[in-house]
C-alpha positions as CSV (number, residue, x, y, z in Angstrom):
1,X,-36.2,2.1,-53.9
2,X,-37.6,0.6,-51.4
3,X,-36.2,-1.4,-48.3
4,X,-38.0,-5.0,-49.4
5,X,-36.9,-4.1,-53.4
6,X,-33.1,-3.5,-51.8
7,X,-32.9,-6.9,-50.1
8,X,-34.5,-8.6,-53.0
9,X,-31.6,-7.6,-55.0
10,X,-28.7,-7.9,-52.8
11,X,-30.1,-11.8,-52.4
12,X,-30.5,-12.1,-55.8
13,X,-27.0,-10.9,-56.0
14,X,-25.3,-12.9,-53.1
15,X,-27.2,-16.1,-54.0
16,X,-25.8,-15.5,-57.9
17,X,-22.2,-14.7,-56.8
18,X,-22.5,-18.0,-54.8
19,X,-24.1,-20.3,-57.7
20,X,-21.9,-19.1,-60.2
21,X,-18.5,-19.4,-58.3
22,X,-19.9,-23.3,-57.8
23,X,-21.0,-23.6,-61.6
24,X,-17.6,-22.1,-62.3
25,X,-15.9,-25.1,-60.1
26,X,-17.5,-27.7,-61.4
27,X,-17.0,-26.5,-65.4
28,X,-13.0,-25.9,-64.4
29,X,-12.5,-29.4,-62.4
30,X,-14.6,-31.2,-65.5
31,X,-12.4,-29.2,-67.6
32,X,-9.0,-30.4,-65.4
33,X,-10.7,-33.8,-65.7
34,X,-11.1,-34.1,-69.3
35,X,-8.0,-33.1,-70.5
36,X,-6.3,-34.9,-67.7
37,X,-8.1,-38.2,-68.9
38,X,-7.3,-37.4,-72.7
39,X,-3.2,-36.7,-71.5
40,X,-3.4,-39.9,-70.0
41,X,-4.3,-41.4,-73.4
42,X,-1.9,-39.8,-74.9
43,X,0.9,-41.2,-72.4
44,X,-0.3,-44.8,-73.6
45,X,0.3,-43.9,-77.2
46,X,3.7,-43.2,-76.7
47,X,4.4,-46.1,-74.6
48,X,2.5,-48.0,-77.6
49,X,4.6,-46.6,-79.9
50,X,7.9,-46.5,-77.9
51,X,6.8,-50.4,-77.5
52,X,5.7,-51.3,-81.1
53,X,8.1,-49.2,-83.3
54,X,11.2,-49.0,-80.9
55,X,11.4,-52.7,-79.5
56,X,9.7,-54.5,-82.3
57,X,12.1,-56.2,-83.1
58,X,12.3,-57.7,-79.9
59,X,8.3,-58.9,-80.1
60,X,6.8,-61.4,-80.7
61,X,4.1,-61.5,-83.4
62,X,1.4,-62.5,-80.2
63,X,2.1,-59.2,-78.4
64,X,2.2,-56.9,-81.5
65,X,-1.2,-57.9,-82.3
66,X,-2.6,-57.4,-78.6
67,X,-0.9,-54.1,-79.0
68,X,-2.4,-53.3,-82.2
69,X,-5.6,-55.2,-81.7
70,X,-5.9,-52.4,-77.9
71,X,-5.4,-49.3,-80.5
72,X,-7.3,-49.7,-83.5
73,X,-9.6,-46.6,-82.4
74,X,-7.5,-43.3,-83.8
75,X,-8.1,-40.0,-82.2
76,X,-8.9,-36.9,-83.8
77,X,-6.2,-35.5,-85.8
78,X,-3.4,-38.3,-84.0
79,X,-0.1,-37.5,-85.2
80,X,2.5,-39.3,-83.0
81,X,6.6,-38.0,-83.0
82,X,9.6,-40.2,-83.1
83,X,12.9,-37.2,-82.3
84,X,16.0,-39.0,-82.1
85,X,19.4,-37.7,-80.5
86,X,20.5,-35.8,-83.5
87,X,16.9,-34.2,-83.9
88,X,15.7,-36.0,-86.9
89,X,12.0,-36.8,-87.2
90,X,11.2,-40.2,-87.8
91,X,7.1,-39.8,-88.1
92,X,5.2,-43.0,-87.4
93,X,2.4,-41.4,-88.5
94,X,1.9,-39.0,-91.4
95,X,3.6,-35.7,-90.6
96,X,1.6,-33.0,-92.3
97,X,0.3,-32.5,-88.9
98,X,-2.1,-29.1,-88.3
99,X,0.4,-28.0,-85.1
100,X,3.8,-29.2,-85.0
101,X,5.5,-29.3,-81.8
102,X,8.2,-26.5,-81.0
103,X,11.9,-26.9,-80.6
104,X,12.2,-25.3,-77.8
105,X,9.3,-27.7,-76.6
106,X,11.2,-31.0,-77.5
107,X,14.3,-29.9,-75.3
108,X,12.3,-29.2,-72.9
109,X,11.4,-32.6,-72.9
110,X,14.6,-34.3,-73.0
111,X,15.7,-32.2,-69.6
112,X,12.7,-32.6,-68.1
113,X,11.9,-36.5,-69.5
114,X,8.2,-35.6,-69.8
115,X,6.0,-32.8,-70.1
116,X,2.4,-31.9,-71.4
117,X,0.7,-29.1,-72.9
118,X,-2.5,-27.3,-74.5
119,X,-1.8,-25.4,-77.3
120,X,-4.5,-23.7,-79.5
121,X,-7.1,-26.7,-78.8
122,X,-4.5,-29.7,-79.1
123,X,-3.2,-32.1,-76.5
124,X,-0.1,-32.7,-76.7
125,X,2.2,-35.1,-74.7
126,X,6.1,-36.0,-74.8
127,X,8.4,-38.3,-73.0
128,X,12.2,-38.9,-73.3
129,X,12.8,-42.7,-74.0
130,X,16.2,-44.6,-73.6
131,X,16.6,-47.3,-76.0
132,X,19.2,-50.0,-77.4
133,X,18.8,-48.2,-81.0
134,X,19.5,-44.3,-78.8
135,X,17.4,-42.1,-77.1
136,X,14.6,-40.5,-78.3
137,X,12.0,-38.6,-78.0
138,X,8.2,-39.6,-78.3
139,X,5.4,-37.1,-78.9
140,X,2.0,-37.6,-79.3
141,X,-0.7,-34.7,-79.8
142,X,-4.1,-34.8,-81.1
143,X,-7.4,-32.8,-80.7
144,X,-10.0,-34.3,-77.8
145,X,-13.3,-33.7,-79.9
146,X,-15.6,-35.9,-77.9
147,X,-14.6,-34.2,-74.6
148,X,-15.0,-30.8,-76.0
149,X,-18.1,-31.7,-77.3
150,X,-19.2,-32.7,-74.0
151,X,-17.8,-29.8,-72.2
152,X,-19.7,-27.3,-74.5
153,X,-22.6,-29.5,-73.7
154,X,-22.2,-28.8,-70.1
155,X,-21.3,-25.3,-70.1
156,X,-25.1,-25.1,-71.9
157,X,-26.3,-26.9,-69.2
158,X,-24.5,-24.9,-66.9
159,X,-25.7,-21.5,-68.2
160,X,-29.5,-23.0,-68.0
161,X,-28.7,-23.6,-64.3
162,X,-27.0,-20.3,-63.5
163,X,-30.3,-18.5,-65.4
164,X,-32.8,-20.7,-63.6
165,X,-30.8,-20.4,-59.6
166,X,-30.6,-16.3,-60.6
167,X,-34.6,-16.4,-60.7
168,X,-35.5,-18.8,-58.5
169,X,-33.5,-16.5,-55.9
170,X,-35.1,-13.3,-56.8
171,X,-38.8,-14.6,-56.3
172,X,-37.4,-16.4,-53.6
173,X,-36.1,-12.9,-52.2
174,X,-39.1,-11.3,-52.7
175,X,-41.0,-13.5,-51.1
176,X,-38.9,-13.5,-48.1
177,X,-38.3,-10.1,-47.7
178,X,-42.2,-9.4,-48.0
179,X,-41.9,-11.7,-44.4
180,X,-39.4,-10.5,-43.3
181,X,-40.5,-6.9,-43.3
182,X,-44.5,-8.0,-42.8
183,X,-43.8,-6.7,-38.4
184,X,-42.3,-3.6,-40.2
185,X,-45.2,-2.7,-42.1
186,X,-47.2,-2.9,-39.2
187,X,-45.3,-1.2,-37.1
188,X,-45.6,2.1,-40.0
189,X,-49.7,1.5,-40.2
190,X,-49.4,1.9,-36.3
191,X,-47.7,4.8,-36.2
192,X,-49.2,6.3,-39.0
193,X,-52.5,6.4,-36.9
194,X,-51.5,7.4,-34.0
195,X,-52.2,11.5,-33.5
196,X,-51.8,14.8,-31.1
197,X,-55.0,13.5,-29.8
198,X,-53.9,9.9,-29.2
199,X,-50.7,9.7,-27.9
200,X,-51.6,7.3,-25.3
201,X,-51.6,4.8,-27.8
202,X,-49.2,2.4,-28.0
203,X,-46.9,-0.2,-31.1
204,X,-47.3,-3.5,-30.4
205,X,-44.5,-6.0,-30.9
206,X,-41.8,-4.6,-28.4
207,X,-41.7,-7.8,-26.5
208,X,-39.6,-9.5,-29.5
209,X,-35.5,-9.6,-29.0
210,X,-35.2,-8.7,-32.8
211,X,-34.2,-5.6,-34.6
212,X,-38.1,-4.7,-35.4
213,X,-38.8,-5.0,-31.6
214,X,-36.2,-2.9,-30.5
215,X,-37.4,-0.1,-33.2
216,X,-41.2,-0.7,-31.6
217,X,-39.7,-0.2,-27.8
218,X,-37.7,3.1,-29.1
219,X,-40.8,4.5,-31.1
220,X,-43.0,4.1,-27.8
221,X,-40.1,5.7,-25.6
222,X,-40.7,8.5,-28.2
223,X,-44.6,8.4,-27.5
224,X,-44.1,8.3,-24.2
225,X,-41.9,11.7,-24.3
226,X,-44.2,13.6,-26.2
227,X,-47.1,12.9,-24.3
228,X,-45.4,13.7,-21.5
229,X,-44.4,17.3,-23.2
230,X,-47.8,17.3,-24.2
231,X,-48.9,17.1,-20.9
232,X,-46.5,19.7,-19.5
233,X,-47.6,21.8,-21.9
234,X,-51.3,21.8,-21.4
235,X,-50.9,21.8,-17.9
236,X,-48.4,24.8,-18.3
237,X,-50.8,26.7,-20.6
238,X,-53.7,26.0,-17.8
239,X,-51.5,27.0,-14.8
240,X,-50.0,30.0,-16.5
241,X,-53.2,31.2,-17.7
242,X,-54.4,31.1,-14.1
243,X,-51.7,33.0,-12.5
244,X,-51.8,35.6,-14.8
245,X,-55.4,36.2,-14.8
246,X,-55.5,36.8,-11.0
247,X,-53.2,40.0,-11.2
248,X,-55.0,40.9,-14.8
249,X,-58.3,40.4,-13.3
250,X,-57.4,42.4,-10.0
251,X,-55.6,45.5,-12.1
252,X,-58.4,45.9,-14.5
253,X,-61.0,46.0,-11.5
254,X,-59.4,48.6,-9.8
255,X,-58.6,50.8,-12.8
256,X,-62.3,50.4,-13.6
257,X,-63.0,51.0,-9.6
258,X,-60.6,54.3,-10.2
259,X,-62.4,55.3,-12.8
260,X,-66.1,54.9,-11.7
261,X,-65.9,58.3,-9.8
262,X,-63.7,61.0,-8.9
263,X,-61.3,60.0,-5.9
264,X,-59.3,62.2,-3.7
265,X,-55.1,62.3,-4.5
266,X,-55.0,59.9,-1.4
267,X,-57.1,57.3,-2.6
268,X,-56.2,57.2,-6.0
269,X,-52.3,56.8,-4.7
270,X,-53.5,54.0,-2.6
271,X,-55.2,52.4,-5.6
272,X,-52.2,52.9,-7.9
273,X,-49.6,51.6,-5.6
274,X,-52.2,48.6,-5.2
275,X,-52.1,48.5,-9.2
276,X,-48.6,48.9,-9.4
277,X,-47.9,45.8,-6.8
278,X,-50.1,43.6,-8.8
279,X,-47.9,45.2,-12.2
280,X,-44.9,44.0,-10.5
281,X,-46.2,40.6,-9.6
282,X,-47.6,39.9,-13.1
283,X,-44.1,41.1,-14.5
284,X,-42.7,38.8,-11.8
285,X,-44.4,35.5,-13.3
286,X,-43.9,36.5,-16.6
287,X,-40.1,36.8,-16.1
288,X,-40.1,33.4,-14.8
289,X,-42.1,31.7,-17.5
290,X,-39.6,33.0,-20.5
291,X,-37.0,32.1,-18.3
292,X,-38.0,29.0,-18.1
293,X,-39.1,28.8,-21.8
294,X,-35.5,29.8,-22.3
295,X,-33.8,27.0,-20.2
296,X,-36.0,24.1,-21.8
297,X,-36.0,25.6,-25.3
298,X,-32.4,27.5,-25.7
299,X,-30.3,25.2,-23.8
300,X,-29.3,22.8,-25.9
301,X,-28.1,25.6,-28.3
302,X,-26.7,27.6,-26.0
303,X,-22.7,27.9,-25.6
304,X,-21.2,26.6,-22.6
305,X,-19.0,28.4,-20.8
306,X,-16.3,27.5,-17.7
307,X,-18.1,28.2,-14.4
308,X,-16.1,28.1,-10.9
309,X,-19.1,27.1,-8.5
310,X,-16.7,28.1,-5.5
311,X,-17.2,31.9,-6.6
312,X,-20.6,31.8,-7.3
313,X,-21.5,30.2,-4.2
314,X,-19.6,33.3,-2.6
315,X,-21.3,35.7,-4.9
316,X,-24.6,34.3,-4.3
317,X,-24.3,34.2,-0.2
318,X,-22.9,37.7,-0.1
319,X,-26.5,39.0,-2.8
320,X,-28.4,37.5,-0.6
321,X,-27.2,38.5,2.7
322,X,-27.6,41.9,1.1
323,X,-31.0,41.3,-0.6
324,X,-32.4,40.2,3.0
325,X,-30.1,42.4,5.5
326,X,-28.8,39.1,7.4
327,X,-25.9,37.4,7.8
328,X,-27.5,34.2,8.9
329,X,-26.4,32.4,5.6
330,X,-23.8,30.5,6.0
331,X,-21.4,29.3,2.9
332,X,-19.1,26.1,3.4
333,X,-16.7,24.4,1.0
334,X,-16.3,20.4,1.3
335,X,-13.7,20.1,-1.7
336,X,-11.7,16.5,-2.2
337,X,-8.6,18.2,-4.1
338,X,-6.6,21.6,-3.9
339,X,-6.7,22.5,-7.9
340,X,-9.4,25.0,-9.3
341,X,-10.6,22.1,-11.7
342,X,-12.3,20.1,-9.3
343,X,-14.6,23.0,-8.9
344,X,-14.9,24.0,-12.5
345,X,-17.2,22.7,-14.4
346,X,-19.0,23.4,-18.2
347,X,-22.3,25.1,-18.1
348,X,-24.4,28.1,-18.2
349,X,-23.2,30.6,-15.6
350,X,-27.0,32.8,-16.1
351,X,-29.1,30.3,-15.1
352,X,-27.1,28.4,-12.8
353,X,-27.4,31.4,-10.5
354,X,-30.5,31.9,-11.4
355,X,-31.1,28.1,-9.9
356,X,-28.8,29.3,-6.8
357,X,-30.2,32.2,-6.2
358,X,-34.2,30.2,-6.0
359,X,-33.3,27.8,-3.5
360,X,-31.4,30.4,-1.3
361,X,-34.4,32.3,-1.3
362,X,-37.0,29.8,-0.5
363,X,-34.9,28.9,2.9
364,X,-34.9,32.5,3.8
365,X,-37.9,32.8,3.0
366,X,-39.6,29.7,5.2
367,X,-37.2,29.5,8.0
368,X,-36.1,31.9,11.0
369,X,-33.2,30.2,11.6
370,X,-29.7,29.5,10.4
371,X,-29.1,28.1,6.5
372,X,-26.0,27.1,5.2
373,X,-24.7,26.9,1.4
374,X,-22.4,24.4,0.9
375,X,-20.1,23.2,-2.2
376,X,-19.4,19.6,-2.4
377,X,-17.1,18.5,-4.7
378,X,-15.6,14.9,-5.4
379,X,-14.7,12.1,-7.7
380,X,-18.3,11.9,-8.2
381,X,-19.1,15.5,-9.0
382,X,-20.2,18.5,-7.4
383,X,-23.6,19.7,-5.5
384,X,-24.8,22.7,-3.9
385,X,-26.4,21.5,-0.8
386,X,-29.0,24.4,0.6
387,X,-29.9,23.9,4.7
388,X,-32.4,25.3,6.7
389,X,-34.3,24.8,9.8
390,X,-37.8,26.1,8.7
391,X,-41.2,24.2,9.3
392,X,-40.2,21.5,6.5
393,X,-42.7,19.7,4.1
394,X,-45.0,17.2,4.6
395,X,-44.6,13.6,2.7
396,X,-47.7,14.3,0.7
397,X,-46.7,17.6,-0.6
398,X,-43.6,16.3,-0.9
399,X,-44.3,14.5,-4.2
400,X,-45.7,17.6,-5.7
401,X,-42.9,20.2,-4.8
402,X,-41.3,20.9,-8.2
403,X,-44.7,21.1,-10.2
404,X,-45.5,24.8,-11.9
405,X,-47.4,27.0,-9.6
406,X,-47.9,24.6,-6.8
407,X,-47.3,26.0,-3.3
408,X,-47.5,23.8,0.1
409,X,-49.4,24.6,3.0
410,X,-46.3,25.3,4.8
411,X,-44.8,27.5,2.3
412,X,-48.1,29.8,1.9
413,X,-46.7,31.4,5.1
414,X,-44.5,33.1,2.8
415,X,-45.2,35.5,-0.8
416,X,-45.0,33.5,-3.7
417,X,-46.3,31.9,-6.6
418,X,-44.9,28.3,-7.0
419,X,-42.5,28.8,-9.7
420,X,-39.4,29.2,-8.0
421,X,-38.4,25.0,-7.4
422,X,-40.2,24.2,-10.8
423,X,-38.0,26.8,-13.0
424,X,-35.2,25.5,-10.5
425,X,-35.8,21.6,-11.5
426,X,-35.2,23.2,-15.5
427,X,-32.2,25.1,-15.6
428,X,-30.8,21.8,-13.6
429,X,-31.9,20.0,-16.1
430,X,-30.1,21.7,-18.6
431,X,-26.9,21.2,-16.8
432,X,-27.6,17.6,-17.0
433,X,-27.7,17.1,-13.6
434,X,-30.4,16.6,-11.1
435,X,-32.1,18.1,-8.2
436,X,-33.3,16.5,-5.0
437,X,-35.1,17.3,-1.6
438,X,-35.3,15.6,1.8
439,X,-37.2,17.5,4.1
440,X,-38.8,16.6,7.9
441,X,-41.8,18.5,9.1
442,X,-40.2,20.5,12.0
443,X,-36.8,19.7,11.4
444,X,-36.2,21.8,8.1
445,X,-35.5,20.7,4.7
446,X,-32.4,20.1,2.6
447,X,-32.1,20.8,-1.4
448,X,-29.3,19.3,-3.2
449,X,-28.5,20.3,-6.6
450,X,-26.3,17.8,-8.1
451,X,-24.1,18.9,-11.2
452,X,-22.9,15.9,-12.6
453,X,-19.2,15.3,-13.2
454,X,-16.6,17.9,-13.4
């Protein structure tokens, strides 16, 4: 079923719930009406007859005939009661009456001195009446044809108008749910033709404050992250195939050199160490690509472990004052708080050191002098903050440190191949947190890894 056909029907349904709870009103209070009105007829014939029967001796002839003259018009089956004190029935009218009023009903009326009921179609009315000849009690019933006649009249009518409101609101419905959802539409044409191959394109519409602009504005978000991951990718697929090609290219020409002729044991060491380095460097880059497929593709489904940063900032000084035979790195520990937690935080111990372990090595690598390691930790959340005193970065390269395979003048001082910081910027990402660089040609540069809160 489809979105428009759903609201169609649940305004149908609301607008019929509404109509007839109002047709229901008005047929109950012209219900409460009519018999009210017909009880009230009813009370004047037993005044009438309490007033003609009771007291006429005590009228004149003038006033009996006004009396009589007022009621000459007799209501559907009109039987009227005369009950006196020792419960004999003195019927002013004949009483082989259809109903006959209860017993239980007439005392009632005598404690009460006047009641009405409905029973089974008939109206019937009673009121206790003192008089000079006893007390008594006065009953008239009879059947309200006429107003029955005119309710079932208008509980037709009211059916015709419940029928007629019930369509009116479904083409109504339709027609404004086909406007309401018209942006909607649009918005599912637009998408529909938008490809891999045009992802530039963008939904129009996201300018409104309603629910349909707010779904445009989140479908081109979404655009605009896969044509970024589109772009990543081709760019990755360009730059990887690049890198790898250069070793490839320079293995395959010295085998084929090798080959050509015989060579002495010397010069076919030489060209197999040469071979071997170029092995190594190619197993190098492809190391770092699946890591780096794993920390943007695993990640997310990857189980989170407890990670003290305070050890592995110790762990990774002491590998790499190993790895590079100097003890010119230098850890330090800023920690607001004395407890283990504020240096504990949920994440991926692998590539965390992994992210460590890159930036440590780039400030060996590019600077002589001292760099320091430190561990901040705060309300805030904790960072490792990497120091060193090398050449530093220009502003314009700057900008593009962090992009796949791209290596600064400065930095080409140094082996490498520009994957270090970018791999670096993804397992960072993966721990939600974020990584940052301020650097100062001849002053050094400064690498913050911030890991969010603990």
């Amino acid at each position: 079923m489809t979105i428009r056909t759903r609201l169609t029907l649940l305004f149908t349904g609301l607008m019929a719930v509404v109509l007839g709870f109002i047709l229901v009103a008005i047929y109950a209070l012209s219900v409460a009406n009519t018999r009210s009105e017909f009880f009230g007829r009813l009370r004047e014939r037993t005044t009438i007859a309490a007033n003609v029967f009771l007291e006429k001796d005590e009228l004149a002839r003038q006033t009996l005939m006004q009396f009589n003259t007022r009621y000459l018009v007799t209501l559907p089956e009109e039987v009227v009661f005369l009950i006196d004190s020792a419960g004999t029935h003195r019927f002013v009218e004949t009483s082989d009456a259809p109903i006959q009023p209860s017993q239980t009903w007439i005392e009632a009326v005598r404690t009460n001195g006047a009641i009405q009921e409905f029973d089974n179609g008939t109206q019937r009315y009673g009121t206790y009446y003192h008089d000079n000849q006893g007390d008594f009690v006065i009953i008239a019933q009879a059947r309200d044809v006429y107003g029955q006649s005119k309710l079932d009249n208008q509980r037709f009518v009211l059916y015709g108008a419940f029928g007629a409101g019930v369509l009116l609101a479904f083409f109504a419905g339709m027609v404004f749910a086909r406007r309401a959802l018209q942006p909607m539409n649009a918005v599912i044409n637009r998408v529909d033709s938008i490809t891999a191959s045009t992802l530039d394109e963008r939904v129009e519409g996201g300018e409104a404050a309603d629910e349909i602009g707010h779904l445009v504005r989140t479908f081109n978000g979404m655009l605009e992250r896969l044509e970024e991951s589109f772009r990543q990718q081709q760019e990755f697929v360009a730059n990887a195939s690049h890198e790898l090609r250069t070793p490839l290219t320079s293995i395959v020409g010295r085998l084929e050199v090798q080959l050509a002729r015989a060579r002495s044991i010397d010069e076919s060491r030489e060209s197999n160490l040469a071979v071997l380095a170029e092995a190594r460097r190619l197993s190098t880059i492809v190391d770092a690509l699946l890591l780096m497929a794993q920390a943007i593709d695993n990640a997310p489904a990857m189980e989170r472990s407890s990670v003290r940063l305070d050890e592995m900032l110790l762990d990774a000084v002491g590998a790499a004052r190993q790895r590079y035979g100097t003890q010119r790195i230098v850890p330090r520990l800023t920690v607001s708080g004395d407890d283990a937690d504020s240096v504990t935080i949920a994440g991926f111990p692998t590539l965390l050191r992994v992210a460590l372990d890159n930036v440590i090595d780039n400030a060996v690598k590019y600077s002589e002098g001292e760099v320091t390691v430190e561990l901040r930790a705060n309300a805030e959340g904790c960072a490792y903050i990497v120091t060193d005193s090398g050449r530093g970065i220009s502003p314009t390269e700057l900008t593009k440190i962090g992009t796949l395979f791209y290596r600064s003048e400065s930095a080409k001082v140094a082996q490498g191949y520009g994957i270090g910081l970018a791999l670096t910027g993804r397992l960072i990402d993966a721990h939600r947190g974020s990584i940052k660089i301020r650097s100062e040609e001849g002053r050094g540069t400064v690498v913050e890894l911030r890991l969010g809160s603990t």
